[in-house]
N, CA, C and O of each residue as an XYZ file, in Angstrom:
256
protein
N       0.841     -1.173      0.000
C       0.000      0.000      0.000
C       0.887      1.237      0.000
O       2.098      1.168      0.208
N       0.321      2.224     -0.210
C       1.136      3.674     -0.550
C       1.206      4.089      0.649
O       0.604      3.327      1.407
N       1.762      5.123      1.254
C       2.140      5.713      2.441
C       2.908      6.690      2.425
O       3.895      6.525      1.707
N       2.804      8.071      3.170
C       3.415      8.954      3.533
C       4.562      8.846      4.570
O       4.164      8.665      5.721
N       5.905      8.918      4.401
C       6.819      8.271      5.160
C       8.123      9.389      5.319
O       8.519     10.078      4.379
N       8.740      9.424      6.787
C       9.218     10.783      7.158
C      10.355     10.058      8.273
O      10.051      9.325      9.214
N      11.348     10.369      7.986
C      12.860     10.135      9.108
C      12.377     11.588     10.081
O      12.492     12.701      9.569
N      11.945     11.459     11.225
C      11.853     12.053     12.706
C      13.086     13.032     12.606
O      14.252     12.721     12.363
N      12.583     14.244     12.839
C      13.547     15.010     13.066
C      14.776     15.533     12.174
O      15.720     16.233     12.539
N      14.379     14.752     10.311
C      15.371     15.250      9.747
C      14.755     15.608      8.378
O      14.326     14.836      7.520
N      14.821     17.260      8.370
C      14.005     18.031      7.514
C      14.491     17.272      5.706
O      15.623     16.876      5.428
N      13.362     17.257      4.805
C      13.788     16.644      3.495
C      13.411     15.295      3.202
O      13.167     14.860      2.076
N      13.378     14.681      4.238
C      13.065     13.133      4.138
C      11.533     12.443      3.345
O      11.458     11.344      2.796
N      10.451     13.436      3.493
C       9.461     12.888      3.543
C       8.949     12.516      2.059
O       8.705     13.313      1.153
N       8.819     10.751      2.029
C       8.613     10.150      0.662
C       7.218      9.454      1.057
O       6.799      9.112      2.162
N       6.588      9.349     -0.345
C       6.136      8.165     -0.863
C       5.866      7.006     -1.250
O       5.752      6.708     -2.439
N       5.708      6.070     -0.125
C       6.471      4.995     -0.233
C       5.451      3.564     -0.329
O       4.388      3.653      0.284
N       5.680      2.501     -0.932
C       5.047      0.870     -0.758
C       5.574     -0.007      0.633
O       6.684     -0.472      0.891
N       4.202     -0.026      1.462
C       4.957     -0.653      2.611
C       3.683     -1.417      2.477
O       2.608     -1.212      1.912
N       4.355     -2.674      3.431
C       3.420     -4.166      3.331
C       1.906     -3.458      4.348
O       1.870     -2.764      5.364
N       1.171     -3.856      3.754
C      -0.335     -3.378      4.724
C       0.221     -4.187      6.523
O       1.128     -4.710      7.171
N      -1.072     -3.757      6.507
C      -0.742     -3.913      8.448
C      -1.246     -5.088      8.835
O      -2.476     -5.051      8.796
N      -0.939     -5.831      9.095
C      -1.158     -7.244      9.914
C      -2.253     -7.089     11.151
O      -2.042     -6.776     12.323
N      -3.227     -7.347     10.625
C      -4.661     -7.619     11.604
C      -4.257     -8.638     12.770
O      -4.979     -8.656     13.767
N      -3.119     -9.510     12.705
C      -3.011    -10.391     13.839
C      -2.136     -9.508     14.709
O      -1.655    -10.170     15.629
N      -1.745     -8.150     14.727
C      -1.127     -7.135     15.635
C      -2.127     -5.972     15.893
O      -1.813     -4.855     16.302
N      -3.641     -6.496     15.528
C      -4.535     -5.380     15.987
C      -4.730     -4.161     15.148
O      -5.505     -3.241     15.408
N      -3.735     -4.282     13.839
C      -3.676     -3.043     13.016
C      -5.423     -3.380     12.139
O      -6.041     -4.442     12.205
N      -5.860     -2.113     11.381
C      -7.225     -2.697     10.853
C      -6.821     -1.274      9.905
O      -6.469     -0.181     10.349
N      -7.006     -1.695      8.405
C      -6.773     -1.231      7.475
C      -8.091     -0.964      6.625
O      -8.803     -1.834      6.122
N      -8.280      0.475      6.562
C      -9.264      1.008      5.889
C      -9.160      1.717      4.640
O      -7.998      1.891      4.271
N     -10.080      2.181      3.879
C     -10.023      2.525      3.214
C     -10.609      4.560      2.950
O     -11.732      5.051      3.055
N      -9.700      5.007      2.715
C     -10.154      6.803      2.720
C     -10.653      7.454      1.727
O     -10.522      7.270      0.517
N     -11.443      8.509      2.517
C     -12.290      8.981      1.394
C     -11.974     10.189      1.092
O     -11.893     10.674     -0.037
N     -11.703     10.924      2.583
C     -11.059     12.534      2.263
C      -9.676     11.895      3.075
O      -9.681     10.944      3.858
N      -8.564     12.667      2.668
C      -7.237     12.878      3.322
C      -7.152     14.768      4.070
O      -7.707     15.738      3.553
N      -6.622     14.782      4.874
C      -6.359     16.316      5.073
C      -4.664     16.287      6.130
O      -4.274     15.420      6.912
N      -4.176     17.252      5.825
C      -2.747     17.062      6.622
C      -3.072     18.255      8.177
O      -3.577     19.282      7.723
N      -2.989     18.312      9.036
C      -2.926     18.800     10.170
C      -1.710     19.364     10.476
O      -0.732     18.940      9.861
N      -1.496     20.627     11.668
C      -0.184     21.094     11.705
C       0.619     19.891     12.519
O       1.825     20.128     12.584
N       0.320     18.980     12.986
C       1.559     17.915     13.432
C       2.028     17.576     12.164
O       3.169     17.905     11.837
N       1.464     17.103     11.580
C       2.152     17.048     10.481
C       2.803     17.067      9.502
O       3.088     16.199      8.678
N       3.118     18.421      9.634
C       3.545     20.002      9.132
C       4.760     19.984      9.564
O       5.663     19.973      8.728
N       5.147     19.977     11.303
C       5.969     19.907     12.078
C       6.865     19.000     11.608
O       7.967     19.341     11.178
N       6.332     17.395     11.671
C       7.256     16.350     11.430
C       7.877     16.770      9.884
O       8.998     17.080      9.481
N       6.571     16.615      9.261
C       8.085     17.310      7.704
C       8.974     18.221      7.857
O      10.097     18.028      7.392
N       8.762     19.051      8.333
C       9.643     20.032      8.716
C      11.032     19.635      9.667
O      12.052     20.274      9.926
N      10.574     18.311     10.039
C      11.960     18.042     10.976
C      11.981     18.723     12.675
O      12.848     18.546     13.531
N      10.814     19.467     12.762
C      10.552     20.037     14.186
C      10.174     19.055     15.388
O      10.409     19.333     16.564
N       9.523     17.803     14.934
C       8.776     17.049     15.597
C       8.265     15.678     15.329
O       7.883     15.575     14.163
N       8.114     14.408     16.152
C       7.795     13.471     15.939
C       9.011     11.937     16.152
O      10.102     12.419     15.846
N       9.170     10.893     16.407
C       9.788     10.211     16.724
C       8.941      8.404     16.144
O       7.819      7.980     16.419
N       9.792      7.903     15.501
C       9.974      6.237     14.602
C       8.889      5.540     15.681
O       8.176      6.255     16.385
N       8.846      4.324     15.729
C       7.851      3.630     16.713
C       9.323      2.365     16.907
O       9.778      1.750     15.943
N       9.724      2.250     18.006
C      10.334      0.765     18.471
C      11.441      0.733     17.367
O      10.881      0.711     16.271
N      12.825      0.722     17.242
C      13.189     -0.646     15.897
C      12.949      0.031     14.515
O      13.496     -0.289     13.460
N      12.215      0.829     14.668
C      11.573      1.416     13.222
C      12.989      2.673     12.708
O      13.918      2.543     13.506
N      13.211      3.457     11.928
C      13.694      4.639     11.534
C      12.824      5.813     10.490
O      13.193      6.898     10.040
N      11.469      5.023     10.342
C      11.170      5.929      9.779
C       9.247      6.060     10.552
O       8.897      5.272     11.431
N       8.531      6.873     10.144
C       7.353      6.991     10.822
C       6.467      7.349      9.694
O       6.810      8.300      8.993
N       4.963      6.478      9.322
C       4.056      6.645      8.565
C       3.655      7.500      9.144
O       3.673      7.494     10.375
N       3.083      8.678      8.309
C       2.331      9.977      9.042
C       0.454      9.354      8.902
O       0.127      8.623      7.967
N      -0.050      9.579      9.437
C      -1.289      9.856      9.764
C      -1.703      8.065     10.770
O      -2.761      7.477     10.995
N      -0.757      7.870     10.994
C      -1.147      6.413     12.154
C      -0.952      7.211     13.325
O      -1.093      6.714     14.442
C-alpha cells in the first residue's frame, strides 16, 4: 500500500512509499479513505521540528 513516510527530526526526508499493509493479527485494521487532510503535526514532522519512529523502526508513517 502507498504511504506517507518521514525520518523524525530530519528536515527533506518525507517520501512516498510501498509498505506491506498492516497485519490484523497485531490489531492493526486497514481502511479505506475517502477525504485525506494534513494537520499542523504534520507540518511539524516534515519540517523536521517534531515526531519520533515507533520501536526498531527509523522511519514513521504519518497519519497512524
Amino acid at each position: 500500500m502507498k504511504a506517507i513516510t518521514v525520518e523524525p527530526k530530519k528536515l527533506g526526508t518525507v517520501r512516498c512509499e510501498d509498505i506491506p499493509e498492516p497485519d490484523v493479527r497485531e490489531g492493526s485494521v486497514l481502511v479505506e479513505a475517502i477525504v485525506a487532510a494534513v494537520c499542523g503535526t504534520d507540518v511539524e514532522i516534515a519540517e523536521g521540528k517534531y515526531g519520533w519512529a515507533p520501536p526498531g523502526k527509523t522511519h514513521l508513517v504519518l497519519g497512524t
